[in-house]
C-alpha positions in Angstrom: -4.1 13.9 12.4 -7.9 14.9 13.3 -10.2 15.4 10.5 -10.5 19.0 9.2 -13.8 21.5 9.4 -15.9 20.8 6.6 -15.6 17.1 6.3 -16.3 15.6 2.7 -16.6 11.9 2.0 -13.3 11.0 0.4 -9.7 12.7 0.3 -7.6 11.3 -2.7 -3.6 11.5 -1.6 -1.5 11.6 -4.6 2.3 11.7 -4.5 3.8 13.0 -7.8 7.6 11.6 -8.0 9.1 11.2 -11.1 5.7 10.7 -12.6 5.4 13.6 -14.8 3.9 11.4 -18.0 1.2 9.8 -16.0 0.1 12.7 -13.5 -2.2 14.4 -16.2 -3.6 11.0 -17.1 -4.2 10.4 -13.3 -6.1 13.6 -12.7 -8.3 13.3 -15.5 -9.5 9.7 -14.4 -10.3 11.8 -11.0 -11.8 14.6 -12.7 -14.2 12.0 -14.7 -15.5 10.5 -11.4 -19.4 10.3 -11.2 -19.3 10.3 -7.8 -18.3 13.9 -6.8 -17.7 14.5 -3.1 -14.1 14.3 -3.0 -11.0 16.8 -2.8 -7.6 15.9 -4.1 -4.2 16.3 -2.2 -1.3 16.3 -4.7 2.3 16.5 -3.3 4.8 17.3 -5.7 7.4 15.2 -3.8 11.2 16.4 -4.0 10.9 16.3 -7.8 13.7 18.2 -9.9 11.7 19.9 -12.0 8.8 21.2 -9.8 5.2 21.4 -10.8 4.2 24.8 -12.7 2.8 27.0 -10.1 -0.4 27.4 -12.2 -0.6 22.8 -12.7 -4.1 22.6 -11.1 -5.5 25.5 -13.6 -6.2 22.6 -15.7 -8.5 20.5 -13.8 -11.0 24.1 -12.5 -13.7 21.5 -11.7 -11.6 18.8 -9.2 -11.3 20.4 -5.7 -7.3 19.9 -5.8 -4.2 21.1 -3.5 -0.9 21.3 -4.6 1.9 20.7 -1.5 5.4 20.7 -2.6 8.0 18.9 -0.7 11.6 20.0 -1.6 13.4 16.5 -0.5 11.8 13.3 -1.8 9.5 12.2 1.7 8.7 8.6 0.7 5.8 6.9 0.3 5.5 6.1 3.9 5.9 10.4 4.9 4.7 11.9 2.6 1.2 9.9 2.4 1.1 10.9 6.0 2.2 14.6 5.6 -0.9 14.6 3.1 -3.3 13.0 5.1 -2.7 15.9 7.9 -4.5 18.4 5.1 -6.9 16.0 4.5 -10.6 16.7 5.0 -12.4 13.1 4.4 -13.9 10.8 6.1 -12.0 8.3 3.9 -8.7 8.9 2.9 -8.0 7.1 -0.7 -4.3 6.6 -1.6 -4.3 6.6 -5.4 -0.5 6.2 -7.4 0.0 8.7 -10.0 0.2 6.2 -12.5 -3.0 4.8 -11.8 -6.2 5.9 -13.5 -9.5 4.8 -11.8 -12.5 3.7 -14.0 -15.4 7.1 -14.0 -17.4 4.8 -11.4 -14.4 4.0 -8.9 -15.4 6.4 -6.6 -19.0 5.5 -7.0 -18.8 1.6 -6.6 -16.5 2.1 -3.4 -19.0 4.2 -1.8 -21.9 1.7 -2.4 -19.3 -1.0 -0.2 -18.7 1.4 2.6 -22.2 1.9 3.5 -22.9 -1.7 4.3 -19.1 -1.6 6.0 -17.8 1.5 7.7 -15.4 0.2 9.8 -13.3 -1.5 6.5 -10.7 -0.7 4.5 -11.0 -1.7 0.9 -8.9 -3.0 -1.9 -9.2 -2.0 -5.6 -9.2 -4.7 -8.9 -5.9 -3.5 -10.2 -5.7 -3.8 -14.1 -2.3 -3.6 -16.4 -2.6 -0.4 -18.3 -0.2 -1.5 -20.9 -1.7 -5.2 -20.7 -5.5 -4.5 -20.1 -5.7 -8.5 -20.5 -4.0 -9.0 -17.6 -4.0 -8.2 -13.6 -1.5 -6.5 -12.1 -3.2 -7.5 -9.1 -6.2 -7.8 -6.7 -5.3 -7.6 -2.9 -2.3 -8.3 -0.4 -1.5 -11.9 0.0 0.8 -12.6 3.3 2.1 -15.8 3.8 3.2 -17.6 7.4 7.0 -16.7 6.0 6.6 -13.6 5.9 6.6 -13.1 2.4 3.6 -10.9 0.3 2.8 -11.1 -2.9 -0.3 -9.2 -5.3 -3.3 -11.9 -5.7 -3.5 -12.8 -9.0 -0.4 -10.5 -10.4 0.3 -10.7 -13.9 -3.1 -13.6 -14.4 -5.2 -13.0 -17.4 -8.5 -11.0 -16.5 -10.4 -14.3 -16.9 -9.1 -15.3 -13.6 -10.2 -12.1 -11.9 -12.4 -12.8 -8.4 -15.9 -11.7 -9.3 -17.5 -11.7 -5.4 -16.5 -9.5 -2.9 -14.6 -11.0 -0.3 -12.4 -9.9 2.9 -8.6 -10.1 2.0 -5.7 -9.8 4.0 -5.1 -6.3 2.7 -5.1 -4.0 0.4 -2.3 -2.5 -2.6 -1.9 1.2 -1.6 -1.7 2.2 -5.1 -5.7 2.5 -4.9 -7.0 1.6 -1.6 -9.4 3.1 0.8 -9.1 3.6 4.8 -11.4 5.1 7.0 -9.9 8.1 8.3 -10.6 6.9 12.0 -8.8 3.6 11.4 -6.2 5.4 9.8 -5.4 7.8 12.6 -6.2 4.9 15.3 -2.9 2.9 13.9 -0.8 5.9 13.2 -0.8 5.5 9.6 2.2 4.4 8.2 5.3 3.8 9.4 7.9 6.6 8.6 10.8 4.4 8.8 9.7 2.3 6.1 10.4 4.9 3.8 9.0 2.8 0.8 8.4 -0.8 -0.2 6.0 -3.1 2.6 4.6 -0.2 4.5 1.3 -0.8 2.8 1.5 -4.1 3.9 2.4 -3.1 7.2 -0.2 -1.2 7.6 -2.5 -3.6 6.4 -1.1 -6.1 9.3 -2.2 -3.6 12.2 -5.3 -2.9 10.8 -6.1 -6.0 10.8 -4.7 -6.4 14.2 -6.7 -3.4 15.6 -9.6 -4.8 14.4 -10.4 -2.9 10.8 -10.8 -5.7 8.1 -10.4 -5.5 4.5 -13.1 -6.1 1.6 -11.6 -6.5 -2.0 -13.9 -4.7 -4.4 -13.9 -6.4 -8.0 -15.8 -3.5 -9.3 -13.7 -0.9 -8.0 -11.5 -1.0 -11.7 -8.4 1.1 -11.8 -5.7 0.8 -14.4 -1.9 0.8 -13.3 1.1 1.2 -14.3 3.1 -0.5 -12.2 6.7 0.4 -11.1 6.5 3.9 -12.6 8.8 6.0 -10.2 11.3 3.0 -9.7 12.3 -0.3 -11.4 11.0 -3.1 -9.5 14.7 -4.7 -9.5 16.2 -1.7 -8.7 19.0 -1.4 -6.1 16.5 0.8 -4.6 13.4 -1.5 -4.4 15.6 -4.2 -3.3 17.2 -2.4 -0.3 14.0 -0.9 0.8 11.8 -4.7 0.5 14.4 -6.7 2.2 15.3 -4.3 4.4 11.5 -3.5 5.3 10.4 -7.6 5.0 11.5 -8.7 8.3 10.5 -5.2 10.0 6.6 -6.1 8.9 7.1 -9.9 10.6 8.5 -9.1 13.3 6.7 -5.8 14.5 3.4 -7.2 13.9 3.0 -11.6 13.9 0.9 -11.7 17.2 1.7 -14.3 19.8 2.2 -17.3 19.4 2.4 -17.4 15.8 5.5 -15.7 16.1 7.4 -17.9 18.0 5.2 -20.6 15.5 7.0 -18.9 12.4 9.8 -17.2 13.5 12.6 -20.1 12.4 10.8 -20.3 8.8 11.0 -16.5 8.3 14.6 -16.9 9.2 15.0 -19.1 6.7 13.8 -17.1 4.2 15.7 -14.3 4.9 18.9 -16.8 4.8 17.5 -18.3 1.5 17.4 -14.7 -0.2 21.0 -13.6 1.3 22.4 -16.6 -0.7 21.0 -16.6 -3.7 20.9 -12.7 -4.4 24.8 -13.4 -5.6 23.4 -14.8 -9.2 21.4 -11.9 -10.0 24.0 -9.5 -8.8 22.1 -7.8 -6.1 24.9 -9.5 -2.8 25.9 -6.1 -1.6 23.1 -5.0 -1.7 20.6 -7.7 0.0 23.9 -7.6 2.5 23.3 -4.0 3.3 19.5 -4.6 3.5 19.8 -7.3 6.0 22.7 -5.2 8.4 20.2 -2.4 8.0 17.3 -4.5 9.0 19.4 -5.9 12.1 20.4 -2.6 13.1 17.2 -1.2 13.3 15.4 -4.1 15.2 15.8 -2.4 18.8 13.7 0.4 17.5 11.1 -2.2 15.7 10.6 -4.6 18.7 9.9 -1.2 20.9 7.3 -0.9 18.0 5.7 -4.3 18.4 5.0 -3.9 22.1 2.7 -1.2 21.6 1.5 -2.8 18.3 0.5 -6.2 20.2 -0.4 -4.2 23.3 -3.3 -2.4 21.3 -4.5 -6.1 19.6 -8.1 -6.4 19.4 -7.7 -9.3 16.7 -7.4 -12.9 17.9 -4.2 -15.2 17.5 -6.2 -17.2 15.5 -8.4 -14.7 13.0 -4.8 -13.6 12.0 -4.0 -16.8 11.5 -6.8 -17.7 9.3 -5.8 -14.8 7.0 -2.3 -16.1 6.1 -1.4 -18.5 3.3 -0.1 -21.5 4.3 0.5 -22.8 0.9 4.1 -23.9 1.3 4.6 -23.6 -2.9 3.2 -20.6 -2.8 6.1 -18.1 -2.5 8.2 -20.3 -5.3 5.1 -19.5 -7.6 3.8 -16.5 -6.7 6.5 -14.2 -5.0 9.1 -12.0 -7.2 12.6 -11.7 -6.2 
């Protein structure tokens, strides 16, 4: 996935999935950006209703691509499948139902100068709730359990400094192209659900922090394509939860942490009977076992290519043992 001829600062990947009422919002945010040296990638993702032929007509002054995909790639694919058109030094992942503020692009380029070499996390405000978060960057806890910092908090409690973060929400995040490529981007098999947050992980574990941006304001959605209690977010988390864990905990925090991510795994197998989601967490788990063979293969070169110590990873955790019964959604 090697940079294309005529690089240009950033390349904005946007997959279009069942997102017809927000795309136009999306693309006008871009199209509003002071900061101007940026293309956009759309892929019209296995939709049933494809995108007119003549969509990007309406937008003459973005520099925007239309792919079309005529199955439904994921987010994991088809992020990737755009990234190998893309032109930028910095590839920005951007949801279509999220609409950056006109100085987004702007504010993010300010950061990257002083920090080339990390990946950064956008302030992630409720568009139907502008009082609110919906949230600020990737918490991971030693369970193995992740959560959005500050989800669903009044503004008020918003982070006002920059700060390095565990990692960042792929519905507006930034990655250098170079640290993108360097990890393999993400992980097909994830399909969807945690594969921003595996990511995140190797980053981290090649040696690519993340800064969260607080003025990098974007408004979101949230859960446009799919229902965040879906059968199909369900599958695809739990299924994809102990995948992240085990492919990526280095050393001996694994062995550390491995009984209490167990647990937790156990914990959610139980208790998914009262909300009417057992066969479902059942089939997530089976499919989770069944495909361990293929993730441990996975973590050996993951842990082979560590440049982060046992102990920065470490100190990027939360260890907060209440955390998950306060923070974390089913």
């Amino acid at each position: 996935m090697s940079t294309k001829a005529n690089p240009i600062q950033f390349s904005v990947l946007i997959l279009h999935w069942r997102a017809e009422q927000y795309l136009q919002t999306c693309l006008e945010a871009m199209d509003a950006q002071t900061y101007k040296d940026f293309e956009v990638l759309l892929l019209d993702n296995g939709n049933e209703i494809p995108l007119a032929l003549d969509f990007a007509d309406d937008f003459a002054d973005l520099s925007i691509k239309v792919l079309r995909s005529e199955k439904n790639l994921g987010f994991a694919a088809g992020n990737n499948y755009l990234a190998g058109f893309a032109r930028g030094r910095y590839l920005v992942l951007l949801n279509a139902d999220a609409f950056p503020d006109p100085d987004w692009l702007a504010n993010i380029n300010e950061a990257l100068q002083a920090n080339p070499n990390h990946f950064f996390a956008s302030r992630l405000i409720k568009y139907l709730e502008p009082d609110k978060l919906d949230g600020e960057w990737h918490v991971y806890h030693a369970s193995g359990l992740a959560w959005r910092h500050n989800h669903n908090q009044a503004i008020i409690h918003a982070s006002d400094e920059p700060k390095e973060v565990f990692g960042a929400c792929a519905a507006a995040s930034v990655y250098p192209r170079e640290a993108f490529d360097a990890v393999g981007g993400f992980d097909e098999d994830f399909f969807a659900y945690m594969e921003d947050i595996d990511l995140d992980f190797r980053l981290q574990l090649a040696g690519y922090p993340c800064l969260y941006l607080p003025n990098a304001f974007v408004k979101h959605v949230g859960s446009a394509s799919t229902a965040p209690r879906s059968d199909f977010a369900v599958y695809h988390g739990h299924r994809n939860l102990p995948w992240v864990f085990i492919k990526n905990m280095p050393g001996w925090l694994f062995w550390l942490l491995l009984p209490l991510h167990f647990l937790v795994n156990l914990a959610y197998l139980l208790l998914a009977p009262f909300i009417g989601k057992a066969k479902v967490m059942a089939r997530a788990k089976w499919d989770s076992l069944k495909g361990l063979k293929k993730i441990i293969a996975k973590r050996r070169l993951v842990q082979k290519n560590r440049k982060a110590s046992v102990i920065h990873i470490a100190k990027l955790l939360n260890w907060n043992v209440f955390a998950p019964f306060i923070k974390r959604k089913f």
